[in-house]
N, C-alpha and C positions, 0 to 999 in steps of 0.2 A: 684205179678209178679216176676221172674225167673230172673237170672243176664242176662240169654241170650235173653231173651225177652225183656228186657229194652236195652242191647247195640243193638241188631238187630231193634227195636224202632229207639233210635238214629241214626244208618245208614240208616234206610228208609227216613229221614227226612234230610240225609243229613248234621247233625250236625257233630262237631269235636268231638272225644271218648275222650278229653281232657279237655276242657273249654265247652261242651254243644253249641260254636255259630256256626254260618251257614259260610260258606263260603271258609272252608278250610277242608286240614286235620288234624288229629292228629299229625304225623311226622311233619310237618311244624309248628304247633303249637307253639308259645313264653309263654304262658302262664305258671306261676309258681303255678299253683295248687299242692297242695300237699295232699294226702287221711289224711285224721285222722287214716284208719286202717290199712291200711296197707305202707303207706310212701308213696307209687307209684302217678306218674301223672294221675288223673282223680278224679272225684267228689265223695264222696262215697256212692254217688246214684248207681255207675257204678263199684262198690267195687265188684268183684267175692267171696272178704272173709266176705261179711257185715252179711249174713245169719248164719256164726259160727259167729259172734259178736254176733249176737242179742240171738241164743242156748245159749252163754254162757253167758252174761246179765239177763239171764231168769230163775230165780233160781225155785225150784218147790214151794219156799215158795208162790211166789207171782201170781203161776198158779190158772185157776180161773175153776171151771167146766162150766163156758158157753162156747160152743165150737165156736160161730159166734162173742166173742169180740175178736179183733184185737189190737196187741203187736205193740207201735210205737216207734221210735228211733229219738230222735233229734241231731242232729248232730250237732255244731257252727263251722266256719270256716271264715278266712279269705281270701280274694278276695284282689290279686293284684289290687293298686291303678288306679281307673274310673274315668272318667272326670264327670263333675256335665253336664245333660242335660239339656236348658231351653226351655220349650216351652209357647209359647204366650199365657200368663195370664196378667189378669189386675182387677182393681176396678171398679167397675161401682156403681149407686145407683136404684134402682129397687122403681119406686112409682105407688100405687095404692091409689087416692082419697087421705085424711090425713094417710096414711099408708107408710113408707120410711124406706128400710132397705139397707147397702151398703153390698154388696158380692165380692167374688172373682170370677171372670168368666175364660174361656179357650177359644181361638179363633182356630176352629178345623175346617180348609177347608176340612178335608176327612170325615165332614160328612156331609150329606145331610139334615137333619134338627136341627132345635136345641131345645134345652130341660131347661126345669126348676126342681130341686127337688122336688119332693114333699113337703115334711115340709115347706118349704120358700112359695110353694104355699098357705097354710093352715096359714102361719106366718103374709101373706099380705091380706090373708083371698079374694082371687080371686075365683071368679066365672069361672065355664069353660065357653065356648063360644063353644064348639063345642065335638066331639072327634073322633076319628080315628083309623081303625082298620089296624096296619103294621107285617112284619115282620124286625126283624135286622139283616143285616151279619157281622159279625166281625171277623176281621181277625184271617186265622189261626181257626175259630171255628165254622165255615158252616153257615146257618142261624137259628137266632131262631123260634121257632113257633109264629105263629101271635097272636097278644094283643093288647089289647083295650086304647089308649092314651086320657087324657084328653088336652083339648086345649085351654090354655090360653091367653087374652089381657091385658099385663103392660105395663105400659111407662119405658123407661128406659133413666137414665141420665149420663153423664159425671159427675164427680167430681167434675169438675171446674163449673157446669153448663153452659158451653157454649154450650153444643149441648144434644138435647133430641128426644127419637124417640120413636112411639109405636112397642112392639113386639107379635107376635102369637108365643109361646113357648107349648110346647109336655109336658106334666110329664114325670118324669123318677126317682123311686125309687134312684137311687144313680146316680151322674154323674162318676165320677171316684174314685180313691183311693188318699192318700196323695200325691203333685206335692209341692216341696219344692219354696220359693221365690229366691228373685236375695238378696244375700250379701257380694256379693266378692265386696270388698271396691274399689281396683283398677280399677275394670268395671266401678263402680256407678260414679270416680272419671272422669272419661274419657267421660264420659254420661253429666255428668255436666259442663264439659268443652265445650260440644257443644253445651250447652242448651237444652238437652234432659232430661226430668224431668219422671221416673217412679214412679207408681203409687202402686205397687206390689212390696214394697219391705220386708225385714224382717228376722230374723232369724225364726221367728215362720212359722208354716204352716198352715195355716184356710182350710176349706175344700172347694171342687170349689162346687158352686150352681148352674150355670146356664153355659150352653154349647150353643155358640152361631158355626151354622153352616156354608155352604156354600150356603145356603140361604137367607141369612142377610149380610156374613160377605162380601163379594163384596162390600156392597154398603155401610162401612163405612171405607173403606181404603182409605187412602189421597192418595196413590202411593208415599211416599217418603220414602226411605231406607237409612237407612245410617250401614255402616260397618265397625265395632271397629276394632282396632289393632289386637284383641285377634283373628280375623275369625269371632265374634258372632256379628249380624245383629239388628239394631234396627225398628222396624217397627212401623210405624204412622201412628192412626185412630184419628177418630172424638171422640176418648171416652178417645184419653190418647198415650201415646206411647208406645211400649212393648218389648220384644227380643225374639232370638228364636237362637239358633245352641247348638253348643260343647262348656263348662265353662271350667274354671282349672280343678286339678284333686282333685279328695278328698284324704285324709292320708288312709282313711283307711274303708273298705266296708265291714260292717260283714253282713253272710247270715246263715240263719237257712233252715237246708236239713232237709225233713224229709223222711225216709224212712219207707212205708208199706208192711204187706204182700199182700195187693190189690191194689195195685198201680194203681189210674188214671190216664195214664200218660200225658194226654191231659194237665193236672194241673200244670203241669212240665213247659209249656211255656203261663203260665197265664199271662208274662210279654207283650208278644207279642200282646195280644190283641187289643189294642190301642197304645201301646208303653206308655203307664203312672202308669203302675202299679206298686207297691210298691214293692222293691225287697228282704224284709222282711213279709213271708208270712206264716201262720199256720193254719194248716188244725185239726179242732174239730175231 
């Protein structure tokens, strides 16, 4: 794709020609982007000189006579300092008969059913009980073509075991991408001072298994919120307590651009889909 066909892209969609986000312009922009190629403000996805970059990157030694492989360019850059986002994760333990395995779960009210992994299905060795044939919309990327979900019944438990419920969960090849836990010492500090105990915490990052929706997830909210100094919200269910807003900010956010000469550029706001996607991303 063309420089003028990706920045005309970006203005159809209304992004800034500076930082890529929705809501302003360019002019008005605070962001400190700086190109790798040419110094200027903007990404160098949106570089007018990135096409002589990569002619001159492109020596004839390393030209190839298949005329349909495609020349990639990785880019590394830094991204002015982000706040950490948290959205409501928690520990739960998933029991089927003598079979018990504890997972990380996401409490996701924009979607309308909820889902279990595959593998953790096969792990707990669950029988379906039914299956169902949907389509999904996800934002930002219209909907998909309709497929075949398998439909499972596990019990599911709190931690503490003081509360257990059965669930009907959907398969679903992957639920998201990596969602980092809570480790900002001073939250957890302030958490504890209220008698708020999470369940989800860590430097590490486990993968989420099971996506509990707005099917389910009504009917295990206590209704009780409480809201830290910071702005970030703590929220209590039956399975544990969890949080959810805007965290501190990180030092420092590196991002890998990649620039083709086929550009998808649908792939450009793959963040957008769910708002949990990982914003270190590479494309085979």
């Amino acid at each position: 794709m063309s420089y003028e066909d990706r920045k005309s892209q970006v203005i159809r969609k209304r992004c800034c020609l500076v930082c890529l986000k929705v809501g302003h312009l360019a002019k008005r922009c605070h962001s400190r982007v700086r190109c790798l190629i040419c110094k200027r403000r903007h990404y160098p996805l949106l570089c007018p000189d990135l096409r002589k970059e990569k002619e001159t990157n492109f020596s004839s030694k390393d030209r190839t006579t298949d005329n349909e492989q495609k020349s990639t360019e990785t880019l590394l850059t830094n991204l002015p300092p982000e706040h950490e986002i948290y959205l409501k994760t928690i520990m739960i333990r998933l029991r089927n008969r003598d079979k018990e395995v504890c997972v990380r779960e996401l409490l996701d009210d924009g979607s309308q059913r909820s889902y279990i992994e595959n593998n953790l299905a096969v792990e707990l060795f669950l029988s379906p009980s039914g299956r169902e044939i949907f389509s999904q919309g996800l934002f930002g990327r219209g909907i998909s073509p309709a497929s075949e979900h398998k439909r499972y019944i596990v019990n599911m438990e709190s931690l503490n075991h003081k509360y257990t419920t059965p669930l009907s969960l959907l398969e679903q090849q992957k639920i998201c991408s990596t969602l980092p836990r809570i480790h900002d010492r001073k939250l957890l500090s302030e958490l504890a001072s209220r008698g708020t105990k999470l369940t989800d915490v860590g430097r590490d990052s486990p993968p989420i298994r099971v996506l509990l929706g707005a099917d389910i997830l009504g009917s295990i909210l206590t209704g009780r919120i409480e809201v830290l100094s910071s702005g970030v919200s703590a929220v209590e269910t039956f399975l544990g307590w969890t949080i959810l807003g805007l965290g501190k900010k990180r030092k420092v956010v590196n991002l890998v651009t990649l620039g083709f000469q086929n550009m998808d550029l649908p792939k450009m706001w793959d963040l957008e889909v769910l708002g949990i996607t990982d914003p270190i991303e590479k494309k085979n």
